[in-house]
C-alpha positions in Angstrom: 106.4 83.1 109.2 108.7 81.8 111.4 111.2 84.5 112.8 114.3 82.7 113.7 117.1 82.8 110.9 115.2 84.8 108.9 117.9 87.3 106.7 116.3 90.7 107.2 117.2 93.8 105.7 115.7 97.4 107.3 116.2 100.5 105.5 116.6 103.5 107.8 117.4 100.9 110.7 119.9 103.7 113.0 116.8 105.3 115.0 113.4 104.9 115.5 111.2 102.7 114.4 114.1 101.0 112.3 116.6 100.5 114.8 113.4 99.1 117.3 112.2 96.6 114.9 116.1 95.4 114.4 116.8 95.0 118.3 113.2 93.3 118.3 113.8 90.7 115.4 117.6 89.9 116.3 116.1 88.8 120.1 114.0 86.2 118.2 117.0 84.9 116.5 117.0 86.5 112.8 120.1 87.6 111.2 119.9 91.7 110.2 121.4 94.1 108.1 120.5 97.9 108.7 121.0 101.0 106.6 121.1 104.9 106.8 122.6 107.5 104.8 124.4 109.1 108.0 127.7 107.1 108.8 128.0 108.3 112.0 124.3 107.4 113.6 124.8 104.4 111.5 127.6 103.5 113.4 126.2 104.4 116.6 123.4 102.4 115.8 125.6 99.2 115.2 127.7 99.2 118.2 124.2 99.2 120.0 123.1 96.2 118.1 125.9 94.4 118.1 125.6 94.0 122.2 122.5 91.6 120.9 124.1 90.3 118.1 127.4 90.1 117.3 127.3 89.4 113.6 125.0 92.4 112.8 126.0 94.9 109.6 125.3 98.5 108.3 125.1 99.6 104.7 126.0 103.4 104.6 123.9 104.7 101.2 121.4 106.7 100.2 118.3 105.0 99.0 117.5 107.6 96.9 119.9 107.0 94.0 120.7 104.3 91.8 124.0 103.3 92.9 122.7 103.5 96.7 119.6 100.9 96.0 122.2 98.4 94.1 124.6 98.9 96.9 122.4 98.2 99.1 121.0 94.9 97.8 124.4 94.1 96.8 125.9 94.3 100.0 122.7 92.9 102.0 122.7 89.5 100.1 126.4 89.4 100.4 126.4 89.9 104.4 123.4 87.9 104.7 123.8 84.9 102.5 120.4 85.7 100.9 117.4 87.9 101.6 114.2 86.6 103.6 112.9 90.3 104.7 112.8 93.8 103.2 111.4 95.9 105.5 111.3 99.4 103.9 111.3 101.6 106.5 113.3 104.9 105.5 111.5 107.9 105.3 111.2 111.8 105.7 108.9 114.4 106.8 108.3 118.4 106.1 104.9 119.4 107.6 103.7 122.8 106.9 101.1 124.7 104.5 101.8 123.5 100.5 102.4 126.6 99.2 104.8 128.0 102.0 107.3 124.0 101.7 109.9 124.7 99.1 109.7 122.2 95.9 113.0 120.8 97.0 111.7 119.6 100.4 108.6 118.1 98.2 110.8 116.1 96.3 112.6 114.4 98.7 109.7 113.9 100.6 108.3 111.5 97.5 111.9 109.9 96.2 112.4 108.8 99.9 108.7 107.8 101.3 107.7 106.3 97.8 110.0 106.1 94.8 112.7 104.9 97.0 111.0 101.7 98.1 109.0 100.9 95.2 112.7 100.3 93.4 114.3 99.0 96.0 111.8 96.4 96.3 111.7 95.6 92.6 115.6 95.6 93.0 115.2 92.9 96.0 112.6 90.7 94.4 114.9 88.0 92.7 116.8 87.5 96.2 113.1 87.4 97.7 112.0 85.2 95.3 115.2 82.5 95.9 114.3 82.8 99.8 110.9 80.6 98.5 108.9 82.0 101.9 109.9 86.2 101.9 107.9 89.0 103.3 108.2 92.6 102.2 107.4 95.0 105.2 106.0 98.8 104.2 105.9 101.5 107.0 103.8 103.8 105.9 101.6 106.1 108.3 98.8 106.6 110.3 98.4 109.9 108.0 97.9 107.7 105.0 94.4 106.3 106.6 93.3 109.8 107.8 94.2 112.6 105.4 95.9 115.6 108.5 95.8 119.3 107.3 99.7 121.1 106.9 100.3 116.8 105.9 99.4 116.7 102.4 102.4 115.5 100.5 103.2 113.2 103.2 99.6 111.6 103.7 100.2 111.4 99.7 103.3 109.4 99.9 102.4 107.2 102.8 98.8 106.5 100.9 100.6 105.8 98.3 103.1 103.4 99.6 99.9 101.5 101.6 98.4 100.7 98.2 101.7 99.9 96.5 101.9 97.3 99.3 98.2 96.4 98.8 98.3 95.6 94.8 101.9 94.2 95.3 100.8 91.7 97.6 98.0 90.9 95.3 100.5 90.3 92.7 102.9 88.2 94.2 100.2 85.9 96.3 100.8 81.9 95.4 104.2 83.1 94.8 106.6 82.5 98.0 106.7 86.8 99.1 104.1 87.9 101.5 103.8 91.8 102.2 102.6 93.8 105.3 101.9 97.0 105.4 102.3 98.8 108.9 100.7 102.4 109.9 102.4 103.5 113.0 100.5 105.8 114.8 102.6 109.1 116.3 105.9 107.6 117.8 108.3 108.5 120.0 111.6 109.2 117.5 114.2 111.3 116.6 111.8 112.3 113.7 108.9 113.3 115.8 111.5 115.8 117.7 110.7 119.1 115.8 107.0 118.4 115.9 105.2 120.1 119.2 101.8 118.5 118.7 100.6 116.9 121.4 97.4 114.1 122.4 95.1 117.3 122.1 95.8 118.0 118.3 95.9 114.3 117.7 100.0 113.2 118.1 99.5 110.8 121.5 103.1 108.9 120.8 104.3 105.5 122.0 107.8 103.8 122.6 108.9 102.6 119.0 109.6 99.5 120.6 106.1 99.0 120.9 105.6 99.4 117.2 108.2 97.2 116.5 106.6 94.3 118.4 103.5 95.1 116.8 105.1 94.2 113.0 107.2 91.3 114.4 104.0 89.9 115.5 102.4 90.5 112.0 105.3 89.3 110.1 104.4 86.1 112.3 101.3 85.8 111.4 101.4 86.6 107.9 99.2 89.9 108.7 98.2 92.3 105.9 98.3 95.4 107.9 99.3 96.4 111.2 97.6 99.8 112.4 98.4 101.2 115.5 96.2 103.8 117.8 94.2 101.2 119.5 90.2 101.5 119.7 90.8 105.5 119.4 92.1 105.2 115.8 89.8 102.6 115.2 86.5 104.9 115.3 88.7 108.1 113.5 89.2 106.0 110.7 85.1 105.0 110.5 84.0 108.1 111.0 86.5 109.0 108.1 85.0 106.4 105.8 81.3 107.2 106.7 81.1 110.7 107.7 84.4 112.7 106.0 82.6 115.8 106.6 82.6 115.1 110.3 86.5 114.9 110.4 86.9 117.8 108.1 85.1 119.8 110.9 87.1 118.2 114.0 90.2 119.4 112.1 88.8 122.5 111.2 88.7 123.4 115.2 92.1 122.6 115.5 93.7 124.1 112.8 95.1 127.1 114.2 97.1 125.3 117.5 98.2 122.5 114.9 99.7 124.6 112.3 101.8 126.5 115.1 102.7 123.1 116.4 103.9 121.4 113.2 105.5 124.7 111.2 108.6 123.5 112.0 108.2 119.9 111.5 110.9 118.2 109.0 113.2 115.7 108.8 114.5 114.9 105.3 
């Protein structure tokens, strides 16, 4: 897909990997739209954007309702003039032991990492389907290939959301919408803040603008997936496939340090 005056839409677009991917697609010439439910980083996160391109806009909303995914769309396609790319990138975290994470915490965890942008993409499709060559973008996680202890409704989400993308793509191949799924590896965001796990209990991090060059690239090349973590990642997620007992073991070693380090983990 050809970048330039694409009309792109990023959910969760005032930090991180959002508002990296944003600054990275309006340099190659697209036209974006960002959203967060937090007015204030929202508008932070604009003024910042706006030194690139001018013309950029924010939808305040919370993707977890019903009036925030039509308000969203809504005022996407209007700003934009149409809709080439969703890139559904809005998403939560509460690490800890299951039985100790309050059911609340749960719940938001799967409205926001997997309800949330199954129907907002189904909400998105017609303007997708008008652009006549569209791309729906997924973030999902490095957790959802490797299954991490004091992770398990998380890894669940983010599994969950790669295989959405997997059978959606299926479903709308021949049919003008490409999707990408992309597994970031640990990143260097406001999200990662309250986790204290370090390259030793698996969390080596990079610049989220490295991630976000990493998807531009596959939304170029009509990529299926774009998994970062480098060779290191690569052989953790063989010996996954071939020898799960073998992980279960590693992680077994460093249970102890990694539950101290990610007990206080969250950001919902």
């Amino acid at each position: 897909m050809k970048i330039e005056d694409k009309r792109v839409l990023i959910t969760g677009g005032s930090s991180g990997i959002g508002l990296a991917l944003a600054h990275a697609l309006l340099s190659r010439g697209a036209k974006v739209a960002v959203t967060g439910r937090r007015p204030d980083a929202l508008a932070h996160a604009l003024r910042a954007l706006q030194q690139t391109a001018p013309s950029v806009s924010s939808i305040a909303a919370d993707l977890a309702t019903p009036d925030g995914r039509a308000a969203t769309i809504e005022q996407a396609v209007a700003a934009l003039g149409g809709l080439d790319i969703l890139v559904n990138n809005a998403g939560g975290v509460r690490a800890g032991r299951l039985e100790t994470i309050p059911e609340a915490e749960l719940q938001a965890m799967i409205d926001v990492n997997l309800v949330a942008p199954i129907l907002l993409t189904q909400a998105a499709l017609p303007a997708l389907r008008a652009s006549g060559d569209a791309t729906i973008v997924n973030i999902a996680s490095g957790i959802a290939l490797i299954g991490a202890p004091f992770y398990a409704t998380y890894a669940a989400t983010k599994a969950g959301l790669g295989r959405f993308g997997e059978a959606l793509r299926r479903e709308l191949k021949g049919e003008g919408i490409h999707v990408l799924t992309a597994f970031p590896g640990g990143t260097d965001t406001p999200m990662m803040k309250s986790n204290r796990a370090g390259p030793d209990l698996g969390f080596a991090r990079e610049p989220a603008s490295a991630v976000a060059d990493a998807i531009v690239e596959g939304i170029k090349t009509d990529a299926f997936e774009v998994i970062r973590g480098g060779e290191a990642r690569a052989r953790m997620i063989a010996l996954n496939r071939d020898d799960p007992a073998a992980v279960d073991e590693r992680f077994l070693g460093l249970k102890p340090a990694l539950e101290e380090a990610v007990k206080d983990h969250s950001a919902l």
